[in-house]
TORMIKE-42220 format. One line per field, with one value per residue (C-alpha): residue number from 1; residue in three letters; x, y, z. Coordinates in pm, 1 decimal, decimal comma, always signed. Layout:
k <- c(NUM	...) $
r <- c(ALA	...) $
px <- c(X	...) $
py <- c(Y	...) $
pz <- c(Z	...) $
//
This chain:
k <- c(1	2	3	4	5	6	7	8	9	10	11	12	13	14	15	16	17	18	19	20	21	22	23	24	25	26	27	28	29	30	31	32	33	34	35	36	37	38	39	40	41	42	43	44	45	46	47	48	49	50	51	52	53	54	55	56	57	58	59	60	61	62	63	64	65	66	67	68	69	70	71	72	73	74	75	76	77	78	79	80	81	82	83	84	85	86	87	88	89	90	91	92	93	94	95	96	97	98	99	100	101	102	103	104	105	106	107	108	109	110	111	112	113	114	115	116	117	118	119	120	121	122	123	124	125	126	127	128	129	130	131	132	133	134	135	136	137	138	139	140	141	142	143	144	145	146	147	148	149	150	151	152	153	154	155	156) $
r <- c(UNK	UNK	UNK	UNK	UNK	UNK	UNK	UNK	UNK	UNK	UNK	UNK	UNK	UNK	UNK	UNK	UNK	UNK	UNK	UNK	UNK	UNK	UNK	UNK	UNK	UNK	UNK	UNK	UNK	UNK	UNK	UNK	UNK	UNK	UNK	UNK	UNK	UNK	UNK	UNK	UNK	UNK	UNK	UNK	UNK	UNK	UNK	UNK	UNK	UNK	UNK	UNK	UNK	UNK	UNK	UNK	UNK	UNK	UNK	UNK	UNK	UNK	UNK	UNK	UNK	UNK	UNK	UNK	UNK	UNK	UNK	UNK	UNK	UNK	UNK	UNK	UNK	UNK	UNK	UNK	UNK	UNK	UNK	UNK	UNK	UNK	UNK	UNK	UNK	UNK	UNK	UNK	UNK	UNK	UNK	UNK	UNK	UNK	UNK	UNK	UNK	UNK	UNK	UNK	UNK	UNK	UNK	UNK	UNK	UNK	UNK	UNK	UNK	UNK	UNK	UNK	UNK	UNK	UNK	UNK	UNK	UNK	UNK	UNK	UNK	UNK	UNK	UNK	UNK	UNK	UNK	UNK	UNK	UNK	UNK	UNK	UNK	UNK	UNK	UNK	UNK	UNK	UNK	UNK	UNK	UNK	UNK	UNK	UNK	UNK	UNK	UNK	UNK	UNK	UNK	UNK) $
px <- c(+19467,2	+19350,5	+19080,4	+18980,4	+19049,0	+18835,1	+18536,4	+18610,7	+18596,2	+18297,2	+18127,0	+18251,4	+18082,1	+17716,7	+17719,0	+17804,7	+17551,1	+17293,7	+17371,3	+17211,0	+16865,8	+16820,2	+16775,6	+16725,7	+16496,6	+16662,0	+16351,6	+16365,5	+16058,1	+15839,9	+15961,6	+15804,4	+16062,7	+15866,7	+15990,2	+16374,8	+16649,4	+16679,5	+16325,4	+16404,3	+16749,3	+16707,7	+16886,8	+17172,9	+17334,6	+17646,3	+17542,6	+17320,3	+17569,1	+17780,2	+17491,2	+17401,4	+17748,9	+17885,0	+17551,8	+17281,4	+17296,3	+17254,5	+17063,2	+16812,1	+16529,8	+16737,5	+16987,1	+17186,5	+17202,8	+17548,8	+17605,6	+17791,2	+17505,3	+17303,4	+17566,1	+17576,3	+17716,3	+17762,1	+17381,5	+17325,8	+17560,3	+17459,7	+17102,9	+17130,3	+17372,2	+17100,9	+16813,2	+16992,7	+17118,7	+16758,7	+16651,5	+16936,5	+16819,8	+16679,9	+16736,2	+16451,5	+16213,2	+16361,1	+16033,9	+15911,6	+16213,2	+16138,7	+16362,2	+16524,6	+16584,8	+16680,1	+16995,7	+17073,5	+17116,3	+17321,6	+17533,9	+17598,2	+17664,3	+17899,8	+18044,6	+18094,3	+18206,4	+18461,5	+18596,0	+18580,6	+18298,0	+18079,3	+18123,4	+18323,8	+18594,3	+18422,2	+18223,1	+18501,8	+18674,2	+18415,7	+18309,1	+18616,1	+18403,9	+18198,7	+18516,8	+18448,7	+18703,3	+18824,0	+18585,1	+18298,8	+18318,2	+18323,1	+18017,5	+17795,8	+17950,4	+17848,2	+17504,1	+17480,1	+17574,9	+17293,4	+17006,5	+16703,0	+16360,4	+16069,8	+15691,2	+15699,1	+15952,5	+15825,3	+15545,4	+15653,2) $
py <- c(+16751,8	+17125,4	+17083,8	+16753,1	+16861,8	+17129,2	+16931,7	+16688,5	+17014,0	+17073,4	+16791,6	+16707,4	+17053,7	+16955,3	+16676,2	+16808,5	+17084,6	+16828,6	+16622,2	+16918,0	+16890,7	+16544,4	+16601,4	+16326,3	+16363,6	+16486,4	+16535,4	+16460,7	+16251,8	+16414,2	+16250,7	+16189,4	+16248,8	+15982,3	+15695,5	+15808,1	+15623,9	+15941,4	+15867,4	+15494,2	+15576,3	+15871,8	+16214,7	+16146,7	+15824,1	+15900,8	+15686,0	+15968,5	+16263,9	+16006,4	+15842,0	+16256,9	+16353,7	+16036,4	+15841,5	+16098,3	+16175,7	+15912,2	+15681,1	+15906,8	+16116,6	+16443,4	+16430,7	+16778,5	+16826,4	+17018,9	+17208,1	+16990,9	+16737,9	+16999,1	+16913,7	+16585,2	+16338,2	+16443,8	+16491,7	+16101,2	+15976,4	+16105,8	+16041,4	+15714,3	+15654,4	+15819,5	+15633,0	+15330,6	+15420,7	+15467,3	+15125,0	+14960,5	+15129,9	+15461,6	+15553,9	+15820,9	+15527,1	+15303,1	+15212,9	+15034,3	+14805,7	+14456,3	+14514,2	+14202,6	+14393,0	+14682,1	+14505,4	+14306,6	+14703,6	+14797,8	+14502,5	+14581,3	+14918,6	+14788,8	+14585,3	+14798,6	+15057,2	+14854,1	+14758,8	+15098,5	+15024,7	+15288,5	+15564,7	+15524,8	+15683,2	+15879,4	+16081,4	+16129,0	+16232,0	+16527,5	+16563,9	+16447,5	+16558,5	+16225,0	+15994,0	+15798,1	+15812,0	+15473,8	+15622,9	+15631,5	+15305,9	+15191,8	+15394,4	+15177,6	+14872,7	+14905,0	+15001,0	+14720,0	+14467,0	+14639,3	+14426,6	+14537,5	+14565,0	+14439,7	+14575,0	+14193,5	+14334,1	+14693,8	+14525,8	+14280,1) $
pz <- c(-4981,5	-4809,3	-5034,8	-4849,4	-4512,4	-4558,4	-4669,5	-4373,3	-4110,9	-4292,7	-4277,0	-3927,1	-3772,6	-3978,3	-3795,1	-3435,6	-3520,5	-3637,5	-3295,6	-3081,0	-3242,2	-3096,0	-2708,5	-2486,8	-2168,4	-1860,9	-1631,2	-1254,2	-1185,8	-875,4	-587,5	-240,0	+10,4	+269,4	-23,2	+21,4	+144,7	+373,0	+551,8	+585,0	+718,8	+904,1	+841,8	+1172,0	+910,2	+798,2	+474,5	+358,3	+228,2	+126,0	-116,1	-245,5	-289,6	-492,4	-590,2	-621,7	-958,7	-1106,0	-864,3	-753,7	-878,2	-782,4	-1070,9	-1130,0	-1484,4	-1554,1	-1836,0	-2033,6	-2034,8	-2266,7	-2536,7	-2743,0	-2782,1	-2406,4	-2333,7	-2460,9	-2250,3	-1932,8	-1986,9	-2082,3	-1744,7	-1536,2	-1718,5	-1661,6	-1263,8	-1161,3	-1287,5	-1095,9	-761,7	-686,7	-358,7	-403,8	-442,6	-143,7	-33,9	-338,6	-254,7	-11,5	+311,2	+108,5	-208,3	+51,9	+194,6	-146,5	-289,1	-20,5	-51,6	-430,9	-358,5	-103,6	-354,2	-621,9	-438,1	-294,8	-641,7	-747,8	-1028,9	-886,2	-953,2	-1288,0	-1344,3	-1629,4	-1381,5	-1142,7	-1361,7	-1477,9	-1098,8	-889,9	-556,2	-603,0	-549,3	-224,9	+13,3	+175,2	+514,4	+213,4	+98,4	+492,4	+525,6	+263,0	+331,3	+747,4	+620,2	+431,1	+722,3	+961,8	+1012,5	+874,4	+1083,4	+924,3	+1037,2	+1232,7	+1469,5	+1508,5	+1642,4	+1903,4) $
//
């Protein structure tokens, strides 16, 4: 039986070992701070530390890479949740969105902050300042009820 457990410790540290030599890609794409959320917004919204603090990281081009993301199965997870934050919206590339697709992204982030899906628990857990406060979730949800101006009414 020590004999066994041995082996299993054994085999159980190749494996972590083995884990670190596949490394996914944790790159921050360029970005072009005229394309943010924060240019379309404007730096006096209150939405706009709220979106850093809680959403950044994942839904932006700006991700801070902690140290426990340089360690799998850890490093996996966390790129894959950034990979797959940035294709649901990426409020570094707001501009590439319609001011339709604009509001329809605030509303989901309305709702889903409002039923506590975003941000999950998993993250709050590791970074407990990106809970949103009740005031938070107000914040995105207002945003997403302001009207939008399209290039029509900037010109009348």
């Amino acid at each position: 039986m020590k004999r066994r457990l041995k082996h299993a410790a054994i085999i159980i540290v190749a494996v972590f070992a083995a884990a670190q030599l596949i490394r996914p890609d944790r790159t921050n794409p360029t970005t072009d701070a005229g394309r943010s959320i924060q240019a379309h917004v404007g730096t006096t919204s209150e939405l706009i530390p709220v979106l850093n603090r809680a959403c950044g990281d994942c839904h932006s081009n700006e991700t801070v890479w902690p140290w426990y993301t340089e360690v799998a199965p850890m490093s996996w997870l966390m790129a894959y949740a950034v990979s797959e934050g940035r294709k649901a919206v990426n409020f570094s590339e707001w501009a590439a969105y319609s001011p339709a697709q604009q509001q329809m992204l605030l509303s989901e982030s309305c709702r889903d902050a409002s039923s506590g899906k975003m941000p999950s628990d998993i993250y709050t857990a590791l970074r407990p300042e990106t809970r949103l406060s009740t005031k938070d979730v107000e914040t995105i949800c207002s945003a997403s009820r302001q009207p939008k101006a399209t290039a029509a009414d900037v010109l009348r």
